[in-house]
N, C-alpha and C positions, 0 to 999 in steps of 0.2 A: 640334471642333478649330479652325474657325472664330474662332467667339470668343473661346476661348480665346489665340488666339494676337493678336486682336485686342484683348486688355483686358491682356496683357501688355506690347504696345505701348504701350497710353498711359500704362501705369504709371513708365513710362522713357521721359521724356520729353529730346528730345537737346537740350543746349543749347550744342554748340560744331560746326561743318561737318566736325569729325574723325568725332564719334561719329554723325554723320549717316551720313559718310562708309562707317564700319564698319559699320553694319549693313547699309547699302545691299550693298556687298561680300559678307557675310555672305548677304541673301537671295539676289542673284546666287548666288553658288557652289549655292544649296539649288536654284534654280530649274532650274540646267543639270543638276545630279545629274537632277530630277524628270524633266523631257525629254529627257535620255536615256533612261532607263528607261522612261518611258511609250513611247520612239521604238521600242526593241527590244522592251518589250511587242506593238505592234504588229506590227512586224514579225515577229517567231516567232510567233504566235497566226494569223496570216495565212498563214504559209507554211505552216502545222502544214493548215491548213484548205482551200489547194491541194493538198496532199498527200496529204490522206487523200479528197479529191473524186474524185482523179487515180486512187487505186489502188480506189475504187471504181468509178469507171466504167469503169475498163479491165478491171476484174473482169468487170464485167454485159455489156459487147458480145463478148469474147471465147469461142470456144467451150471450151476448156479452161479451168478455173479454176483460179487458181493459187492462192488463199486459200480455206483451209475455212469451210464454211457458215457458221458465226455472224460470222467476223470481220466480214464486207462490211457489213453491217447495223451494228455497232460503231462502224465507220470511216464511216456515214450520219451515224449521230446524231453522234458526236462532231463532224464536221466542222458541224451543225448549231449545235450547241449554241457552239463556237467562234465562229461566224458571231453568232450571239445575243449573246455577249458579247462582240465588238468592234462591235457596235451599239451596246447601251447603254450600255460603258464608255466608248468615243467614247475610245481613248488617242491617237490621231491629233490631236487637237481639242484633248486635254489637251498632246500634245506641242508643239503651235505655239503655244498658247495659256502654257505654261512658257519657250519659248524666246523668244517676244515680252516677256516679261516681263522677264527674264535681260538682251535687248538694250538694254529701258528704262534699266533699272539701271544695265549699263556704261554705256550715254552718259551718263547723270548721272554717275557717278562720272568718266569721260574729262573735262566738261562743269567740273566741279571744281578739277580737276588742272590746267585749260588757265587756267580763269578765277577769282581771286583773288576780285572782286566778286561771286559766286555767294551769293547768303546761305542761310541756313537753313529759308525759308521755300519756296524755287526745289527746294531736293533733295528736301524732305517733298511739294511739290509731284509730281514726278514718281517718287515710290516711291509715292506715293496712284492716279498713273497704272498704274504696274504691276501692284500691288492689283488695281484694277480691271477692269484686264482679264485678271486669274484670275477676280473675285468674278462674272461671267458666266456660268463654269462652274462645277458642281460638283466641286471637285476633289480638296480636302481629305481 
């Protein structure tokens, strides 16, 4: 997806600070959707993973059990496996990593708006910075 969306770019190449201007916007908007939802991925995948930690261990010290035999063991693994995927999906890292991106972009675009002498080559410049610091992570 990567490339793909990288050999689309140069296929459209901008030649006036509007159409610069629009995609810069255009990625903006895509970056904030992405950090958000990477932000609540984390968060619910986290709290799913306190929660089900919480009601097993209060299961196992407690003398009465309140959850029949298999569940406790369900709510192990799952909480496990949860834990597993907010390691190597790293949505934390993708979400600061989308929002640092997202902030690039508006200041270039604010950067625009203020400054008429801005050329073409200053906004490519700094949407290549915001690139960039996706193209660290894998995130696509």
């Amino acid at each position: 997806m990567l490339i793909r969306a990288s050999i689309s770019r140069m296929d459209t190449v901008p030649t006036t600070t509007a159409q610069v201007t629009q995609r810069l916007r255009a990625n903006e908007m895509r970056w904030r959707r992405k950090s958000r939802r990477q932000f609540w991925t984390n968060l619910l995948l986290g709290g799913a993973s306190v929660v089900l930690c919480s009601l097993y261990g209060t299961n196992a010290v407690i003398d009465k059990k309140f959850l029949p035999v298999p569940i406790p063991a369900v709510f192990g693994i799952a909480a496990a496996l949860i834990s597993f995927v907010l390691t190597t999906l790293k949505p934390s890292a993708g979400w600061a990593a989308y929002a640092g991106a997202a902030r690039i972009a508006d200041k270039a675009i604010r950067e625009i708006e203020a400054d008429d002498t801005m050329t073409i080559k200053d906004l490519i410049r700094e949407e290549n910075r915001a690139i960039d610091l996706l193209g660290g992570l894998n995130l696509e």
